[in-house]
C-alpha positions as MATLAB code, in Angstrom:
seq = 'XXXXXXXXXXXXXXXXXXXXXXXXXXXXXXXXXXXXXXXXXXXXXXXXXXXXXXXXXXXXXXXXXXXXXXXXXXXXXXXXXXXXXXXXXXXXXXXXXXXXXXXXXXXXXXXXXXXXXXXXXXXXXXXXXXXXXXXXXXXXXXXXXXXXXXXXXXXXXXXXXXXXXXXXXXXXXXXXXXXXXXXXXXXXXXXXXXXXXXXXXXXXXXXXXXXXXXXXXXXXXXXXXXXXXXXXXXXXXXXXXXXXXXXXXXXXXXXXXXXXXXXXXXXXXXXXXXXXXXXXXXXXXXXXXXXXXXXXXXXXXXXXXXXXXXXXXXXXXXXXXXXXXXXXXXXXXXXXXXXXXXXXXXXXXXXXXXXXXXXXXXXXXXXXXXXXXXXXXXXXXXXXXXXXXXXXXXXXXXXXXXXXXXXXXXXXXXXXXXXXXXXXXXXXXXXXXXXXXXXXXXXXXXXXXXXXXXX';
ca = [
      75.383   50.118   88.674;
      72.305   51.621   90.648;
      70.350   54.298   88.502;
      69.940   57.136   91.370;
      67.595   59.365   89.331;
      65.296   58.044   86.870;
      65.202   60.889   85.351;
      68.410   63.552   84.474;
      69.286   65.997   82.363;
      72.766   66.547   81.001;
      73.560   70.048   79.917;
      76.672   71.424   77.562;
      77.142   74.623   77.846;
      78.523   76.790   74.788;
      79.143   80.635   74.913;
      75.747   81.209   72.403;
      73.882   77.999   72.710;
      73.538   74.849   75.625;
      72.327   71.000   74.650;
      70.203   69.397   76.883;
      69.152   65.704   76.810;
      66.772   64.044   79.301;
      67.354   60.462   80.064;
      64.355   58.758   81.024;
      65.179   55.341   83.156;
      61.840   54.760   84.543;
      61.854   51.707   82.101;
      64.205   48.983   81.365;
      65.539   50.631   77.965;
      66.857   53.997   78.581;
      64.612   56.789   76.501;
      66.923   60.085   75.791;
      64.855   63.478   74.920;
      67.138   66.078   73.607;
      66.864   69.716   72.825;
      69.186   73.088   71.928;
      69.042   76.088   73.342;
      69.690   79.500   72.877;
      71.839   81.171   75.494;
      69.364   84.455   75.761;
      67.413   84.735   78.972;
      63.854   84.323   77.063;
      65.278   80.733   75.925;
      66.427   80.050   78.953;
      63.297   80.167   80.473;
      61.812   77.906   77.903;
      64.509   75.482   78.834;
      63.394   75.851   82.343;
      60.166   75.084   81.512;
      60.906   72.268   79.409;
      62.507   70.777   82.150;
      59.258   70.928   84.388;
      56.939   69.891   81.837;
      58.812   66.814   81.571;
      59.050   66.535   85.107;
      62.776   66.465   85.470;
      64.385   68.160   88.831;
      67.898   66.743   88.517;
      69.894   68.710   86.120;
      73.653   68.297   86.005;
      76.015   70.927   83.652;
      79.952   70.960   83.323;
      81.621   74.627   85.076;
      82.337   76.044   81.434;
      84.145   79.227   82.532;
      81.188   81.711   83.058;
      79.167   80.950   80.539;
      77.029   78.144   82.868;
      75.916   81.091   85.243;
      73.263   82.639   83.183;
      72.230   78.874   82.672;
      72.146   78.303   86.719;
      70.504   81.783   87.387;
      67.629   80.364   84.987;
      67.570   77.242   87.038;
      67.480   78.409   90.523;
      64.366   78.429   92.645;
      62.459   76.140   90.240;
      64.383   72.382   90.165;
      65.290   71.185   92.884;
      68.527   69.525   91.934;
      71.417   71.890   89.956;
      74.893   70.072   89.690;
      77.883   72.182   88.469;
      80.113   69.742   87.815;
      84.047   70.380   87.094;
      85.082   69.073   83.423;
      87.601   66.398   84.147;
      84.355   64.631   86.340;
      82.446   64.956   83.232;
      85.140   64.347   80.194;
      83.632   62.305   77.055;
      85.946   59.469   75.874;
      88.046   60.437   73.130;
      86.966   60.045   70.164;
      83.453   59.801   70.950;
      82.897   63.573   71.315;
      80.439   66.270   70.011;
      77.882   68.421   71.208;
      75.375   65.537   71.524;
      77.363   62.996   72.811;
      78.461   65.508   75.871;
      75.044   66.159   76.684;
      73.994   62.681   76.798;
      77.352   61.530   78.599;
      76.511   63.720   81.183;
      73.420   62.140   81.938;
      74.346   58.844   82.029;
      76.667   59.569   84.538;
      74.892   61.887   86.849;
      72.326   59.200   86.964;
      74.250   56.944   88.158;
      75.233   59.119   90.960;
      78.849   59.311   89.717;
      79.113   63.390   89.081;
      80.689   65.457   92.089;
      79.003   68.423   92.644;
      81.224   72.188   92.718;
      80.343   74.376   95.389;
      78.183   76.643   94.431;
      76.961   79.483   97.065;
      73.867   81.315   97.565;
      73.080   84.201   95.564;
      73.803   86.564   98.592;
      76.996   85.122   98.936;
      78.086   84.938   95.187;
      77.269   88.497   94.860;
      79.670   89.156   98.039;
      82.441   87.288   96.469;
      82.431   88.903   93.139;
      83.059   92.143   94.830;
      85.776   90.993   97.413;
      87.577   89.525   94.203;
      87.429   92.518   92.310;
      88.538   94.389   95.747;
      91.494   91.690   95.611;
      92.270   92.786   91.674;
      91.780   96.367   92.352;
      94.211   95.752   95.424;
      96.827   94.448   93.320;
      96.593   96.880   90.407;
      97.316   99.740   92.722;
     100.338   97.961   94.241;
     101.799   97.572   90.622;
     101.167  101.113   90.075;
     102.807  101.854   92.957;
     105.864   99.670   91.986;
     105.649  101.624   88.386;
     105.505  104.886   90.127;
     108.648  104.233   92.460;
     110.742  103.027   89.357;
     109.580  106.303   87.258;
     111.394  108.268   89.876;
     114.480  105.867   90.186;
     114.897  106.456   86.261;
     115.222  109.939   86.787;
     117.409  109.789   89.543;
     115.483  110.784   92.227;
     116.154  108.675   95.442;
     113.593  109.780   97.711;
     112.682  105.894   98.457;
     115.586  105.811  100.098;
     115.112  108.880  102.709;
     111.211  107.957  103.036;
     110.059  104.850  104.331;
     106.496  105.803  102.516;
     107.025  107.996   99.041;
     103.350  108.193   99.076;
     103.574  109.620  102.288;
     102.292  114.002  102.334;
     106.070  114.756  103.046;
     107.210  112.770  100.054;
     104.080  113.915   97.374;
     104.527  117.325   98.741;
     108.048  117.374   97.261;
     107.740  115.457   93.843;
     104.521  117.634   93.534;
     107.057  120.605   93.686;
     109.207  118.546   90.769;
     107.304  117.236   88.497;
     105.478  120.978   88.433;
     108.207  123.717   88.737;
     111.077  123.131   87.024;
     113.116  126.244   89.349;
     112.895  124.727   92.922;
     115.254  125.790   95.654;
     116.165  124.012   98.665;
     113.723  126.526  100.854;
     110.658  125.245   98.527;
     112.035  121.559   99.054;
     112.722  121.701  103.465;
     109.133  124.215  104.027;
     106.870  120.661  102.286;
     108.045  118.512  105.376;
     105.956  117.663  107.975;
     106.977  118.120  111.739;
     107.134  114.065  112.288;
     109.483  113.813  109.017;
     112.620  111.801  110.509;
     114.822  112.096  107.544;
     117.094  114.649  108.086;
     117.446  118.080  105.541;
     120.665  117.349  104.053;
     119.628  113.118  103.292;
     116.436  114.801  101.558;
     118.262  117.608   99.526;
     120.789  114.822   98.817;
     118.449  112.434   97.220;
     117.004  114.970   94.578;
     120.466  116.847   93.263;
     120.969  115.724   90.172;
     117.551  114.757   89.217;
     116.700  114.190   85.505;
     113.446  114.259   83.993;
     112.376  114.824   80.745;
     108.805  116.160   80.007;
     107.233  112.746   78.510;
     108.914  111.131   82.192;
     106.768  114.097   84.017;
     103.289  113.360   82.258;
     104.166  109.565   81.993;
     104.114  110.140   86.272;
     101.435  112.545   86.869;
      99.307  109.911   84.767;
     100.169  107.148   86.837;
      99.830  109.618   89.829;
      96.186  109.540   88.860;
      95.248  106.280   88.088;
      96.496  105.596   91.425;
      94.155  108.194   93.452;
      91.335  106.936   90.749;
      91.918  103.423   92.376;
      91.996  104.951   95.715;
      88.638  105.864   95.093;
      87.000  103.208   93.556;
      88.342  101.034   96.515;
      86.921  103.210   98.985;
      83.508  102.754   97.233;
      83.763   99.130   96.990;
      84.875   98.885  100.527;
      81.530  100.723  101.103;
      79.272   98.134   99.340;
      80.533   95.273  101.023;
      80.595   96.662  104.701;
      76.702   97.181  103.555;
      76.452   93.624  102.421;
      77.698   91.665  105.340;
      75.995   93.692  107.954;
      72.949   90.531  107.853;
      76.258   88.224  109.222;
      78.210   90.488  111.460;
      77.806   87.436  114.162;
      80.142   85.392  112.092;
      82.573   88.193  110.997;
      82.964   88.871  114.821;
      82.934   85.047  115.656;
      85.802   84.572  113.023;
      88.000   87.543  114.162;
      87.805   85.797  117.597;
      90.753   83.292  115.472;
      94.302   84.867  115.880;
      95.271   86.464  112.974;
      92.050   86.906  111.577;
      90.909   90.760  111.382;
      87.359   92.242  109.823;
      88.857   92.015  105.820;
      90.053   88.837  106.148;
      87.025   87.604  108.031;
      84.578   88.758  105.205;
      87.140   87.323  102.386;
      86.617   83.727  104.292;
      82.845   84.035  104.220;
      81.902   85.077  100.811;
      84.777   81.966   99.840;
      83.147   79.259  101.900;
      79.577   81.040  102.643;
      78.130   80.077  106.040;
      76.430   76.744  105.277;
      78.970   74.344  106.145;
      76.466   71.449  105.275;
      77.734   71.808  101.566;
      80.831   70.246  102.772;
      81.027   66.739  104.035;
      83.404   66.977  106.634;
      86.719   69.436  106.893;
      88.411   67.217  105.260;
      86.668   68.463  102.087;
      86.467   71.896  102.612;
      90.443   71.933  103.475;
      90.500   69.942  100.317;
      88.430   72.101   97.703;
      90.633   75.038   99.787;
      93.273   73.452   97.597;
      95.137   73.145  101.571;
      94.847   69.768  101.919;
      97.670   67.504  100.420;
      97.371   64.983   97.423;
      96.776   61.669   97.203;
      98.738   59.841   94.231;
      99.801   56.298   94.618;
     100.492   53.401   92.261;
     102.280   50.074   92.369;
     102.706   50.663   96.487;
     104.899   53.499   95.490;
     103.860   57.614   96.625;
     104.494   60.063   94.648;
     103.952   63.904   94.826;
     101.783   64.595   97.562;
     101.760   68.617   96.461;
      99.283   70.712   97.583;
      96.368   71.393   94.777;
      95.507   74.955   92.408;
      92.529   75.108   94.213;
      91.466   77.912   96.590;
      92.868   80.556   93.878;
      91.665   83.680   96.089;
      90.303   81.669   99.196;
      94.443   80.552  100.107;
      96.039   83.480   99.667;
      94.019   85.006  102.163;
      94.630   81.857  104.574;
      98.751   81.919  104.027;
      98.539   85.875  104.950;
      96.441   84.983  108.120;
      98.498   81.934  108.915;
     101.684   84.194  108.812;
      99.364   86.882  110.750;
      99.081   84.055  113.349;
     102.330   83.161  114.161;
     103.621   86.726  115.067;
     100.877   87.021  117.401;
     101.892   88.196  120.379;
      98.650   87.914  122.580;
      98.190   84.406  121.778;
     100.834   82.379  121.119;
      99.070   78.965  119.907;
      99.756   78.938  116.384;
     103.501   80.673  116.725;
     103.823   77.356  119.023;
     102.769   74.662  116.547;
     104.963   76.965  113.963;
     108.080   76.200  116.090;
     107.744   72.375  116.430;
     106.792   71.581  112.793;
     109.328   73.802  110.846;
     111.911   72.107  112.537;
     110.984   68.575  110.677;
     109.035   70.444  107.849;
     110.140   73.604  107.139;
     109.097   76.916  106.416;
     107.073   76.666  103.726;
     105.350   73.817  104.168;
     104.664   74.856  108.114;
     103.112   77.745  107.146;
     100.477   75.845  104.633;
     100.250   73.460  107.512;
      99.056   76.344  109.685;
      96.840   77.457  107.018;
      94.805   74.492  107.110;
      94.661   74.477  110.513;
      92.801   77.888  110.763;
      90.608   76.897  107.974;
      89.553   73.352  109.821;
      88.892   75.590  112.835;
      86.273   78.096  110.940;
      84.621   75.093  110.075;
      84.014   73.706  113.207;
      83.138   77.339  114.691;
      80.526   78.114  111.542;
      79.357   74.328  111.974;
      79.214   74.917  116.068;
      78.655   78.777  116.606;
      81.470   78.546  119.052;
      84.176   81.072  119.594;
      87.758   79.728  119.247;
      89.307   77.453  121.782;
      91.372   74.550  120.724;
      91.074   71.282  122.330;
      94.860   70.734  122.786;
      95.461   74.388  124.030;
      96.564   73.631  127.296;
      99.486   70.868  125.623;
     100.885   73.444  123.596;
     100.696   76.444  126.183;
     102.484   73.662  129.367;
     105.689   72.416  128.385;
     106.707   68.933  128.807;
     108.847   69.814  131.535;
     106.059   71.401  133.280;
     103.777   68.661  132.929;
     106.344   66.438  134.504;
     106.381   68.974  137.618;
     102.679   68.995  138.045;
     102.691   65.510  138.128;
     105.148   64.969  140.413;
     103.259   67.226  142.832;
      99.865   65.557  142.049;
     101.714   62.244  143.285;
     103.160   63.634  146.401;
     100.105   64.989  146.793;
      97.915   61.530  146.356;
     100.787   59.795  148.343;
     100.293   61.914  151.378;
      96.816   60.954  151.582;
      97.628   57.070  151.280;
      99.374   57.473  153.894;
      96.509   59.368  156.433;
      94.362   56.647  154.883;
      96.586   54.433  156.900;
      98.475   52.130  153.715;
     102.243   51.529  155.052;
     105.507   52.384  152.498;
     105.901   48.815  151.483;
     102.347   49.128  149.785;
     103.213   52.163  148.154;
     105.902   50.328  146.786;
     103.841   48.060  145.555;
     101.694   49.973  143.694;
     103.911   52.382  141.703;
     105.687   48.794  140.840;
     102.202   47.617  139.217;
     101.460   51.013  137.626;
     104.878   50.885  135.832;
     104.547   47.904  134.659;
     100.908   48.345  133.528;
     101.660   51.523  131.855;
     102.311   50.733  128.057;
     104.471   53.415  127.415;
     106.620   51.897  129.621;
     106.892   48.387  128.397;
     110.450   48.449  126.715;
     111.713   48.895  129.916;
     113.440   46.158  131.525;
     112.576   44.887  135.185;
     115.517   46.118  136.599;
     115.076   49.703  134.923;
     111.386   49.551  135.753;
     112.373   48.759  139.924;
     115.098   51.698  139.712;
     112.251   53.977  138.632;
     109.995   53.264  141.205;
     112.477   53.264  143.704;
     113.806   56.695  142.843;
     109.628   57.965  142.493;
     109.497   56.201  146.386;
     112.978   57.910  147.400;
     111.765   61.782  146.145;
     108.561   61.020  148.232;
     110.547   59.927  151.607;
     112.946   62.591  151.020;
     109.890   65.153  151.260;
     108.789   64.287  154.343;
     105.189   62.492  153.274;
     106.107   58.781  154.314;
     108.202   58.485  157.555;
];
């Protein structure tokens, strides 16, 4: 095989230490230069500076969890070539394995040109995602806190969940505020902490508390989950802060991307600090839809296909995708993607429509990054004019063109003639037998006597 850098590093990564070893194939015998590492930031700097003193700008490194950032921090801005490579690209041969060996399988193949490279963002970018992940985890947490606050109150038989559409709502808190604190309520106390737009009538409300049933470890266990929940409230706020002050350098794309049904500001900033805004790193769309995890698989053997499942990939980037993709189809406004819902469910179903959709949106945000255009599909107009209508426009477009055959002084006979050649020419219409294909040219030649255009 073709050696595509004559000289590569191959890094393994460990939690306190990394190996590197530098093959040299500027001769016909391979040389192999290796070295270990401490994982502190003074050593990594001397690795860095190995690196250059041996004139070596292609390093390559397997994505061992997080411990390879510190090494790729090191790395940035001083060679010129950093591949983070996924493990199963990079795996030893069994049997053969050890520290060393790693290293030094590593560069073998990424000299060869071999190693596929993981995305790996700009440091802008990578900063933005950590926080919109930690905004997704934070997200989550409070929901389950939620959940774990709603069952506390269905354990001691307080049904207010099923009077309020929102328990968290200042109607609802007003009232367990007035339960978990006074033990003595009357209904007065319980009617006077409604709000004027509470819809729930007085005697549901009273009827959902009788009988409650807490004990005082069920009252603190609930006012402590009552506070970790305004504590998250919080510390989403704040983080919701940071990264509105973070993406104000790409507003362009956060408003070019909400121009996409379904797409709003949040979901718009997820996207970017997934995928970034160079779409260079990515082949094609085909890739990106693929390392999306949107894309489906390719396994085949003996002439026989087997699962063609969708991939793990995309663990935060999808989710976001499925929720806009089912944002997208309820659109009301704009009814392109509730269209294409509707035809492939039918053959496809639910599930898979909605990935289908999914992938759609995420091939168009490529194209609009790649293009700095706003949204406008190219087959728009086919999914907004139904087949019936096309038929209809035609028709008129013929009439039309046949009227002005005839002012350009061609008789019916010649007419005749010609929608007898385009039938016959037209390869959609081959099947059709000569008798079928004369009928339907004669019936085309009847509707345009019958109008009036040829006398």
């Amino acid at each position: 095989m073709e050696v595509i850098y004559s000289k590569a590093c191959g890094v393994d990564v460990h939690k306190t230490f990394i190996v590197a070893v530098i093959c040299d194939s500027t001769t016909i015998t391979p040389k192999y230069l290796r070295k270990r590492f401490s994982t502190y930031n003074n050593s990594l700097i001397e690795f860095r500076n190995w690196l250059i003193e041996n004139d070596c700008q292609n390093v390559c490194m397997e994505s061992t969890g997080k411990y390879y950032i510190p090494v790729y921090n090191a790395l940035e801005g001083y060679i010129s070539n950093v591949v983070v490579a996924n493990p199963k690209w990079v795996k030893c041969i069994k049997g053969e394995k050890d520290d060393n060996k790693d290293a030094k399988w590593i560069a073998d193949l990424f000299k060869l040109g071999i190693v596929r490279s993981s995305f790996i963002p700009t440091k802008d970018f990578r900063v933005l995602r950590e926080l919109t992940r930690y905004l997704y985890k934070l997200t989550c947490m409070r929901t389950s806190e939620k959940n774990r606050f709603t069952n506390a109150l269905t354990v001691g038989n307080c049904k207010l969940d099923m009077v309020f559409s929102d328990i968290f709502g200042k109607s609802s808190q007003s009232i367990i505020d007035i339960i978990m604190n006074n033990d003595n309520f009357s209904d007065t106390d319980i009617i006077s902490c409604l709000k004027k737009n509470c819809k729930s009538s007085h005697e549901d409300i009273l009827s959902s508390i009788n009988g409650i049933d807490f004990s005082i470890e069920q009252k603190l266990r609930i006012n402590i989950i009552k506070e970790h929940i305004n504590y998250l409230d919080k510390s989403i706020e704040t983080l919701k802060n940071i990264i509105d002050e973070l993406i104000v350098p790409y507003e362009d794309y956060v408003t070019l991307l909400c121009t996409i049904p379904g797409v709003d500001r949040n979901s718009a900033i997820i996207i970017l600090s997934e995928i970034g805004t160079d779409m260079s790193q990515f082949s094609s769309h085909y890739r990106l839809t693929s390392w999306a995890g949107l894309a489906p698989g390719c396994n085949e053997s003996a002439g026989k296909k087997k699962s063609v499942r969708i991939s793990r990939a995309g663990v935060y980037l999808k989710p976001c995708l499925v929720e806009v993709a089912h944002g997208a189809i309820k659109d009301k406004t704009n009814t392109y993607y509730a269209e294409k819902y509707n035809r492939i469910s039918k053959r496809r179903g639910k599930k898979r429509t909605i990935i289908a959709i999914a992938r759609k949106i995420l091939v168009a945000i490529y194209h609009m990054i790649s293009t700095g255009e706003i949204w406008n599909p190219t087959d728009w107009a086919s999914v907004e004019t139904s087949t019936e209508d096309r038929i209809k426009y035609t028709k008129n477009n013929f009439k039309q063109s046949a009227k002005q055959l005839i002012s350009l002084g061609l008789t019916s006979e010649e007419i005749q003639n010609m929608i007898d050649d385009m039938i016959v020419s037209n390869g959609h219409i081959y099947a059709l037998t000569l008798e079928e294909r004369q009928r339907l040219g004669r019936e085309i030649f009847h509707d345009v006597r019958r109008l009036g255009i040829l006398q």
